[in-house]
Each structure stands twice: as structure tokens, then as C-alpha cells.
N, C-alpha and C positions, 0 to 999 in steps of 0.2 A: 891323818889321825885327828880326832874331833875329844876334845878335852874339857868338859863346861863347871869345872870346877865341883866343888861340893863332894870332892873327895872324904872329907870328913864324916858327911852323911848329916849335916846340921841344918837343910834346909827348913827345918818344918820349927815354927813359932812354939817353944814350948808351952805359955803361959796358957796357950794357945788351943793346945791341941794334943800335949801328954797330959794335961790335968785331967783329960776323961775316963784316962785307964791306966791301973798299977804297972800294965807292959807297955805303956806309949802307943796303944795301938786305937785310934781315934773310932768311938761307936757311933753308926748309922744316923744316929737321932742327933746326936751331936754335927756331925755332916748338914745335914740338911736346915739343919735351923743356921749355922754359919752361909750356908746360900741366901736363906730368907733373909737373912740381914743385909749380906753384898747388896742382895737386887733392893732393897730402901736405896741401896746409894749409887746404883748406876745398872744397866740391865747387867745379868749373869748370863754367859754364854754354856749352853750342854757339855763345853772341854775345860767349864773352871774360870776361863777367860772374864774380867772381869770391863766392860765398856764402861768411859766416862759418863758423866750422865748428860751432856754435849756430845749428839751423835747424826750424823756422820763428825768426824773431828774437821779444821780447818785444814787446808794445805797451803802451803806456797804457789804460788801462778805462777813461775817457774822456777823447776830445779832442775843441774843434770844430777843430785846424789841419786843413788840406790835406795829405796823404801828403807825403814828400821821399826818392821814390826814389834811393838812395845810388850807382847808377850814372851817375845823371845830375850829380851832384856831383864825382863819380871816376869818368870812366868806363874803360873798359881802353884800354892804350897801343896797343892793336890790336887790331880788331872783326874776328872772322871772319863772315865773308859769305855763306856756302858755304849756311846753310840759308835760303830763302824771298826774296820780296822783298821790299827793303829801303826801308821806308816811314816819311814825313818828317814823323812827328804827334806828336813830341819831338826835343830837340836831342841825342841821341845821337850817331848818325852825324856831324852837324856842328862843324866845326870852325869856319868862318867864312861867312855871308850876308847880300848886301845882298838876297833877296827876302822876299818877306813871305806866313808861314801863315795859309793860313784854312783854316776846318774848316768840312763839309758838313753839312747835314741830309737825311738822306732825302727821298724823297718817296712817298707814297702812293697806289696803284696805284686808279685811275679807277674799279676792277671790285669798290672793297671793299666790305663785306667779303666773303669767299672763304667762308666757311665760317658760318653760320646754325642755330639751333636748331631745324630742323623734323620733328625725328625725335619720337615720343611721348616716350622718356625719356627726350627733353634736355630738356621742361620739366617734370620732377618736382623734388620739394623748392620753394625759394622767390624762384628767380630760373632764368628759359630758360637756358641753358647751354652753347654750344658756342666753346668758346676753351682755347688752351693757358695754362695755368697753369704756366708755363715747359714742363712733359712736352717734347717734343720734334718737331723737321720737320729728315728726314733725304734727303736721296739714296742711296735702295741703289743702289750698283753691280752687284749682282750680279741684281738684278729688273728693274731699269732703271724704279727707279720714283720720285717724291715719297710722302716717309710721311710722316703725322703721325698724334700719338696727342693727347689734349684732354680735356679735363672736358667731360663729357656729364651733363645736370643739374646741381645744385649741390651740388657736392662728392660724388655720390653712386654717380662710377664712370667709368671713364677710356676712352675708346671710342678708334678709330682710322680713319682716310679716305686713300685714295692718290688721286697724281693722274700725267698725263704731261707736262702742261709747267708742274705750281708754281700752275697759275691757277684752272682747273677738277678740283673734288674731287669724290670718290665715296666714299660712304659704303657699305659692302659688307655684307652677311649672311655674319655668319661664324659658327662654331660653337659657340664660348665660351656667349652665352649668344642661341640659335637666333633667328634673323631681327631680329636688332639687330647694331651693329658695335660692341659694350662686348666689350671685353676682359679685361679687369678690375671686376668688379661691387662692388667691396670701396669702402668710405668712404675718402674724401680731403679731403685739403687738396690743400696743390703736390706735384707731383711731377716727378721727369724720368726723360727715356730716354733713353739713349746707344747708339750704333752704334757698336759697338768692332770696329773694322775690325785692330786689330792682337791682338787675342785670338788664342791658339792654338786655343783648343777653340769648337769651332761649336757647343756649348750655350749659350756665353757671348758670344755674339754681341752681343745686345740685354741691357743692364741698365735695369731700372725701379725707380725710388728713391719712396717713395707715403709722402707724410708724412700720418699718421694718430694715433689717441689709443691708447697702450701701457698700459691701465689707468689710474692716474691723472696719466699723464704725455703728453705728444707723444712720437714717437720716428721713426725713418725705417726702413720696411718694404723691403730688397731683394731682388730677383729675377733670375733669367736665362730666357734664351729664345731659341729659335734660330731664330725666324722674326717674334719682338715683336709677336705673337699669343695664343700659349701662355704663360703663363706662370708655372703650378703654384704651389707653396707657395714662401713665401719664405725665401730661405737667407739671408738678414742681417735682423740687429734691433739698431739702433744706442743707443746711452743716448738721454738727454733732449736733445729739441730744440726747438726754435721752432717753429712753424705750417708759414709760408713758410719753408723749408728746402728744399736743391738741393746737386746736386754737380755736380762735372767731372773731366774726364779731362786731365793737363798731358803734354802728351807729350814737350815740352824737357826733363823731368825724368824722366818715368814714373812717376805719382803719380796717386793718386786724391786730390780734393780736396773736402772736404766745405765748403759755404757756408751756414752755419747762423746763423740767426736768433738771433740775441743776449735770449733773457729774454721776461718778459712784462708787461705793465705800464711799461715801461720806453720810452727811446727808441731807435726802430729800429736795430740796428744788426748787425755780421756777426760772427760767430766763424770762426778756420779750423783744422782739423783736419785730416791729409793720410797719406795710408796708400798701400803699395804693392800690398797683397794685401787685396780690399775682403771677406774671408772669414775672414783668418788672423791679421789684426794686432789687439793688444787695443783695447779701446774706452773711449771716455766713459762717464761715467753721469753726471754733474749737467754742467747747459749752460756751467756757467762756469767746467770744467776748460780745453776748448779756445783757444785765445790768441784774444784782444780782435786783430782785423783792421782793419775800416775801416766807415766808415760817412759820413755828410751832413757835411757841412765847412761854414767860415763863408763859402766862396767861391758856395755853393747858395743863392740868390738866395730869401727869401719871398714868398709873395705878398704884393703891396703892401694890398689892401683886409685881410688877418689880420695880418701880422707873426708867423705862426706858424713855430716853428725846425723846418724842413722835416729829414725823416730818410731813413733807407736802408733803402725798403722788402723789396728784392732785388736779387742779384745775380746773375748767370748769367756766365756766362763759356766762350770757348772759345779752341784755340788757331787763329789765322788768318796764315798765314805767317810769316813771323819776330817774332809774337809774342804775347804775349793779349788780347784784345778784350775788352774788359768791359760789360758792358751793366746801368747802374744803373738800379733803379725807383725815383725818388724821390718822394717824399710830401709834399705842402705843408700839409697840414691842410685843414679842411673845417670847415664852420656844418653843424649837422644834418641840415636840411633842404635841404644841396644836392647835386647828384652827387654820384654812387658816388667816395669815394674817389681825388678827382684827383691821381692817380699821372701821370707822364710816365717815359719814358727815356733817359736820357745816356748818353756813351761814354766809358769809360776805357783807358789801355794799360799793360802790364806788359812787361818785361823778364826778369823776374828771377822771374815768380810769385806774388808775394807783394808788392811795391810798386807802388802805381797811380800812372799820371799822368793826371790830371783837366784838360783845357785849359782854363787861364783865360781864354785870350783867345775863348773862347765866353760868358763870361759864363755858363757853364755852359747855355746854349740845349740844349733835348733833340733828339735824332736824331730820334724818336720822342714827337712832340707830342701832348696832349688837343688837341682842336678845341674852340671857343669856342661852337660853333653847339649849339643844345640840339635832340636828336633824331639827331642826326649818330651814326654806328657810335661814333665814339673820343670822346664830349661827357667820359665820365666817367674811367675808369681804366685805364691803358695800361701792358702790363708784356710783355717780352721771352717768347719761347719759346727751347726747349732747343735748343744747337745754335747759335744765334743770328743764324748767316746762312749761306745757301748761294750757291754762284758757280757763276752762269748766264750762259753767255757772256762779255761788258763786265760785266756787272752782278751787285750784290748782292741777294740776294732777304733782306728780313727782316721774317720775318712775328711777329704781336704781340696778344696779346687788345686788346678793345674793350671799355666796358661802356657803358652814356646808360639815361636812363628815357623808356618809351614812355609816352607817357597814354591813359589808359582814358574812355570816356562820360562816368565818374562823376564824372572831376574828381581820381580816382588815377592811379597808374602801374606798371609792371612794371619792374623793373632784368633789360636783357636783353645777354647777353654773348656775344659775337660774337670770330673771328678777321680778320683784315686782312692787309695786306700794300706793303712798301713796296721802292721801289728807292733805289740806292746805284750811283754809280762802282764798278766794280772797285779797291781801294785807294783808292776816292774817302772815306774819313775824315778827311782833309786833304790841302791841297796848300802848293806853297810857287812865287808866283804873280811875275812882272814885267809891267808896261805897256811902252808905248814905251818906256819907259828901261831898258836893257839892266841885266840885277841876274846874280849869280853865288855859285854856293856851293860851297864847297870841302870835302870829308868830310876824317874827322881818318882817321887811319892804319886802312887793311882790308887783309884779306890773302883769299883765295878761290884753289880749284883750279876752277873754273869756266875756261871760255873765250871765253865768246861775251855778251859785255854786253844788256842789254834794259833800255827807259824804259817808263813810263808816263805819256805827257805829253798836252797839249792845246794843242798851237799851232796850228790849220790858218791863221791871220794871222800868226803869229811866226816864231820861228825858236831850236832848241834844238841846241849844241854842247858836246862834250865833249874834256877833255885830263884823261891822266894825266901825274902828278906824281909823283916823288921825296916822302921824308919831309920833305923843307928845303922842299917846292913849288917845286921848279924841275921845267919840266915835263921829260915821256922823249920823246926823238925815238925813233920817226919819229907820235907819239902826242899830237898839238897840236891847237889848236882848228885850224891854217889847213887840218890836213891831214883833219880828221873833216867826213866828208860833213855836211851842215845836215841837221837835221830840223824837216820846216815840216809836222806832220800833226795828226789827234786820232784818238788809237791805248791802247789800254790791252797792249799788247803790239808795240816796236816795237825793233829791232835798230840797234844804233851801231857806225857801221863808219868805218874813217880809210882815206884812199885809199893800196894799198899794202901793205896787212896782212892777214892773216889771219884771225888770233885773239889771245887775251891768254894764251897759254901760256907765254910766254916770264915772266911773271909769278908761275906757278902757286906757292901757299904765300908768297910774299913781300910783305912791306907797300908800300904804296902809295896814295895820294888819286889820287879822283877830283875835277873842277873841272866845274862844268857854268856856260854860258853861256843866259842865258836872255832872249828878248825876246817879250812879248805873246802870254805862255802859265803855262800850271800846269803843274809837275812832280810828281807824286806820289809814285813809285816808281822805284827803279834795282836793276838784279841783274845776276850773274855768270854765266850757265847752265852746265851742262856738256855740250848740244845744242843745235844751229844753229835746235831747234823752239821755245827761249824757256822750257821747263820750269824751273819754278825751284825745285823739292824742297822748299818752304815747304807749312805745313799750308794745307789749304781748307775748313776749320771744318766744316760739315756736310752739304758734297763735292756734288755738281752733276756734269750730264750730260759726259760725256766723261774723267771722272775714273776708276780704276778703284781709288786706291785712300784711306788720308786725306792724300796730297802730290799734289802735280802734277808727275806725270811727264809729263803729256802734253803742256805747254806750246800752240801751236798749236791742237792739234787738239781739244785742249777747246772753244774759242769756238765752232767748230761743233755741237758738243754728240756 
């Protein structure tokens, strides 16, 4: 049960913000000029969030505590809503509930793994090779295709395979370098691609970040390319980095965000770095100019037979509706002689960019687990690909390297690395659940020009109601549980309607709670739209059939693909 106080309903500054209106109900005009004022005294964030005006903030060089996202401590007296949906895998939104979060694990696709080293040179160098190494698995909209790009061999050159439904890949003869599909023949470490769907210039389409040795240093090699085939000499060369180094793209902000490996010798951990212009802004040169970021916390459980202090092998990151998905590879340590590097992946979320919340009450369980079984695709080292997940109809698709050792006649073995692929709930990261006994939760103060409400729920035995509320939570007629149709279904896109009404226009810019009533179901997500088609203008990480662009305009008509 999750309790965040503010039962009274007094969150909201009266002097503040009932002075606008004889019902305390704060007008549009009034909203918006209190923004314009925030951002004089530090940037405003799309969810209310309000950033210092020192940003990135400092951190500690090291901690084992757990992040303490400062929105969640404070968070704004009014959440706008307007971008993505609004999903319940922190107590943001929340002002009061008696239901109770659980967080999901993936599951892993029957067919894994998708992608195999059977090409000739995927087995040069000293381990077979076909897995992303974060690099990237995109949805082009404008090919109508699944991409991915992947270490091909080890470390010795980045190849690329399309497919048409995410399951079945083809590995193609391209011209780069003739009757193989490497694109890239250049040494690697990690690298990523990004589909920059908001670029002006269609050379810049596809950016590739190839972390490689800069003489006697690491450093991160970038590129453009307008079809993420081609992709000529590289027009960025970063300072000193780590190995395992990656970036992302933060579009809440419009930032380029570097995720750099913290040192060497050292324990794992992240730097960040963040630029608007990944060509023009100055750069590092030694790794630990960058701010100290985040890394393994003492809430990251060891293995019980080592007791080794498990680290933060990578991070990947993207944005997924209203907010950032983080996808950690954590490292428990290893005896010499056993698998590759039992790495797993956990999920984290950000608000703000820069602050993780890590769910305790997983115990830190990974999304993305090693299997126990030795010979299995994932026995050994399991780490995120670029992009991190694509939305395919209901479902998340999050594909993942593999590594396990085969054994050979002799009594050896090969370390052979493979890709996978796992599903997820649409917004299924968490839910927040009731049995028989009827549980309910009340959001603290949002404001949305949207009109048309959508759930994500699972009750086809239950039953899911909704009433708005005044900031005091007294509820608005004609907007009450008696009058809101029940919803008894399992829907990852479902419309709340009260008998009588239209829309929630009458609302548009002004503060107000939602109250959901819930029996013998999971709610995950709730939003505002501004189409009766459930589009909810939140990002869709890296975008799936039906999409055309990186939001969901299309609502509806995506699940068809």
C-alpha cells in the first residue's frame, strides 16, 4: 500500500492559486504565466518539474545510497498531463492509495534467440558474435521496417539485419563491404544508433556513436547517415571515455546525453555529460571532468554464494511517454571460471532526466534476467539494446544480447553471443492492483487541454470507476463514480465515459484530481487525449508499426499496426 500523505487535499498554495477563482479552480491564463515565472528561475520541465538553475546538479564521486529524485520529495502543486500517458511506477501523480504496486518482468519470446551468428564473419576474432551491444533496434516509419544494427564478430564490426514483424530477421548484402551486411568494418566496443526522427536534415537521420581506442585512450567515434547504412568518416571525436560507453537522445528537454563509463580499474559506474548540438558544443578530454551520475546502490542485492558489491555495468536509456525508461546492466561479479559475465537488467525511471527511481519493492528483480540453465541463449550476460523497446500493438518488444558457453568434444567451449527478445504489457512496468476488496487512488492536482480520458487497465473479473474532483476532493457533478460507466475489461487502451457528457473540456488548463475506484484488477496507466482515437502525444521509445512519427498520434490505429 502506497500512502503519500495529503489526505486532507491541501496540497495546492492558496494565496497562490484559489485567489483565481470563487470555486478554487485555477484558470488557464493564470497557469501559464505561473510557468513563465518558474522558468526566470530555473528551466520548467513539460510534467511541472521545476530544475535548479545549476544543471546538470553535482553528485557525490562515490555513494552506495539509492538516487532521491527531488520531485518526488517536492513535487509540483500541479502536474501537467498534456504529454504521454501517465504511468504509476512512482508516487508522483499520487496523492493518496489504498492499492498496491507491483512491477513486472518481462517475458521471453519462445522463438529466442532471433538473431544467431551464422554468418562467416560473425565468428572471427574470439568469441561468435551476433548481439547488440546496446547499437540499436528501431522502427523506420518511413520503410516500414524493424532495423537493427549488432556486433558482428567480436568487436570487430557492426553489421545490420531488418525484419517485418520484430521476430524473423534477414540479414541482407549490402554494399558497404560486398556480400556481407557489416556496415561499419571499423573496431568496436559498444556502440549506439539512434533514429532521429526529429532532425531537420535527412543526412542526419541515423547517428552512430562506436566506442573504440583514440590512440592511447577510449573515446566515442560519431557519425551521420541517412539511410544507417552509409556512413562515411566520422564528424565527432569525443574526449576520454570508458569502453562500455552510449548515449541518448532526451526529448523533454532537447539534449543530447552522453552515458559514459566512469574510469577503469575502478567500480562500474556512470558519468553524464549533455549537449544540445552533438557537433558544436566543447567537449571533455579526461573522463572525470563529466559529473559523477549513478551507479549500483546498496538496495542491488549480491549474489548470496560471492557477496561481491555488484556495479553498474550500463546504461541505456530512452524516452517512453511521459518519461525516461532506464534500462540498467548490472554486474554481480563472477569466479573465473564461470560464465561470461553475469550481467542482468533492471528498470529504472526518471522525470526530470537526470534523477532515477529504482523500485525497491522489486527487490531490485531484473526485467531482463540470466537463466540458471547452462547452454540456454541468456546462461551468461544480458545487457539492453539501443532504443530499448519498441510498441507493437499491446505489447513491448525488448530485445537484449545473450552470451552462455557451448562445449566443444574436447572438454572446452566457445562463449557464443546471440540476440533475444522479450515482451512486456504495453505500460506494463507496473501496476497498481486491488482483489475483492475494493482499493482507490486519488492523483494530487493535473491540469491537461486534452478531452477525452483513456485507462490502461485489467479487470475483465472486476470493475474500474472514475470521478473527478475539485482540489479540496470534493467530487464535480455531473463527473462521479455513480455516473461513470464501470469498466469491466483488459484493454491497454480503453475510453472513460460518465453517462451525460461529452468530454472534459469544460476543464481544459485547469487543476483537478482524478479518483479511480478499483475492484479485482491492475491499473497502469491514465491520460487525457486530445482525439476520441486515445493518441496520447507521449514518446514511444523506438516507435513500432503504426507510428509515423517518435509520439503517438495515432492512438487507436497503431494497435493495428
Amino acid at each position: 500500500m502506497s500512502d503519500c500523505g495529503d489526505s486532507n487535499f491541501h496540497l495546492l498554495n492558496r494565496r497562490d492559486f484559489l485567489k483565481t477563482s470563487a470555486t478554487g479552480i485555477l484558470g488557464a491564463g493564470s497557469f501559464l504565466s505561473r510557468v513563465d515565472s518558474a522558468r526566470a528561475q530555473g528551466e520548467t520541465l513539460y510534467n511541472g518539474i521545476r530544475l535548479p538553475t545549476a544543471w546538470p546538479p553535482p553528485q557525490p564521486e562515490i555513494t552506495r545510497e539509492p538516487m532521491s529524485p527531488p520531485y518526488l520529495a517536492s513535487p509540483p502543486e500541479v502536474i501537467p498531463i498534456d504529454v504521454g500517458r501517465q504511468l504509476f511506477v512512482d508516487d508522483f501523480l499520487i496523492a493518496q492509495t489504498t492499492l498496491k504496486r507491483t512491477f513486472h518482468a518481462a517475458q521471453y519470446y519462445a522463438g529466442c534467440p532471433v538473431l544467431t551468428p551464422d554468418r562467416s564473419w560473425e565468428q572471427t576474432g574470439n568469441h561468435p558474435t551476433a548481439m547488440p551491444f546496446s547499437d540499436g533496434v528501431w522502427y523506420d516509419p518511413q520503410d516500414k521496417l524493424f532495423k537493427m544494427w549488432y556486433m558482428g564478430g567480436s568487436g570487430l564490426a557492426t553489421c545490420y539485419a531488418a525484419s517485418h514483424d520484430g521476430l524473423h530477421w534477414e540479414k541482407l548484402d549490402l554494399d558497404v563491404q560486398p556480400e556481407t551486411n557489416i556496415v561499419l568494418p571499423q573496431r568496436r566496443d559498444s556502440a549506439t544508433v539512434w533514429l532521429d526522427l526529429e532532425t531537420h536534415d535527412p543526412r542526419q537521420r541515423y547517428k552512430l556513436f562506436r566506442s573504440a581506442p583514440m590512440g592511447e585512450r577510449w573515446g566515442l567515434y560519431g557519425y551521420f547517415s541517412p539511410d544507417g547504412i552509409h556512413w562515411g568518416e566520422p564528424v565527432v571525436k569525443t574526449g576520454s571515455v570508458g569502453d562500455r560507453s552510449t548515449l541518448f537522445w532526451n526529448p523533454f528537454r532537447k539534449v543530447w546525453v552522453y552515458s559514459l563509463r566512469h574510469g577503469w580499474g575502478q567500480p562500474r559506474r556512470r558519468r553524464y555529460f549533455e549537449t544540445r548540438d552533438l557537433t558544436g558544443d566543447p567537449r571533455w578530454e579526461r573522463i572525470d571532468e563529466p559529473i559523477m551520475w549513478v551507479g549500483a546502490d546498496r538496495l542491488d542485492p549480491p549474489r548470496p554464494d560471492l557477496q561481491i558489491v555488484p556495479q553498474l555495468y550500463n546504461l541505456d536509456c530512452v524516452a517512453y511517454e511521459s518519461l525516461l525508461l532506464g534500462l540498467f546492466s548490472i554486474w554481480y561479479g563472477q569466479r573465473p571460471e564461470e560464465r561470461p559475465k553475469p550481467n542482468q537488467v533492471c528498470v529504472g525511471f526518471s522525470r526530470d532526466g537526470f534523477y532515477w527511481d529504482r523500485p525497491a519493492e522489486t527487490r531490485r528483480q531484473p526485467l531482463l534476467p540470466v537463466s540458471e540453465t547452462r547452454g540456454t541463449w541468456n546462461w551468461g550476460n544480458v545487457q539492453s539494446a539501443g532504443g530499448c523497446c519498441l510498441v507493437v500493438g499491446d505489447k513491448l518488444y525488448l530485445y537484449c544480447s545473450g552470451r552462455t558457453f557451448v562445449d566443444k568434444p574436447d572438454g572446452s567451449h566457445d562463449e557464443v553471443a546471440t540476440t533475444g527478445l522479450a515482451f512486456l504489457r504495453r505500460d506494463g512496468f507496473a501496476s497498481l492492483d486491488a482483489d475483492t476488496t475494493e482499493g482507490t487512488l486519488t492523483t494530487r492536482p493535473v491540469a491537461f487541454t486534452g478531452r477525452y480520458p483513456f485507462v490502461n487497465v485489467q479487470a475483465p473479473q472486476g470493475r474500474l470507476q472514475v470521478e473527478i474532483l475539485d482540489v479540496h476532493g470534493h467530487v464535480i457533478a455531473p463527473f462521479s463514480r455513480a455516473r461513470c460507466k464501470s469498466i469491466q475489461t483488459d484493454s491497454t487502451l480503453h475510453a472513460v465515459q460518465w453517462k451525460g457528457v461529452k468530454d472534459l473540456s469544460a476543464f481544459s488548463g485547469r487543476p483537478v484530481r482524478f479518483r479511480f475506484h478499483l475492484t479485482n484488477g491492475r491499473l497502469y496507466a491514465f491520460w487525457v487525449s486530445p482525439d476520441p482515437k486515445g493518441a496520447s502525444r507521449g514518446y514511444v521509445a523506438a516507435g513500432g508499426p503504426g507510428f509515423t512519427g517518435p509520439t503517438d498520434t495515432a492512438g487507436k490505429a497503431a494497435r493495428q499496426g
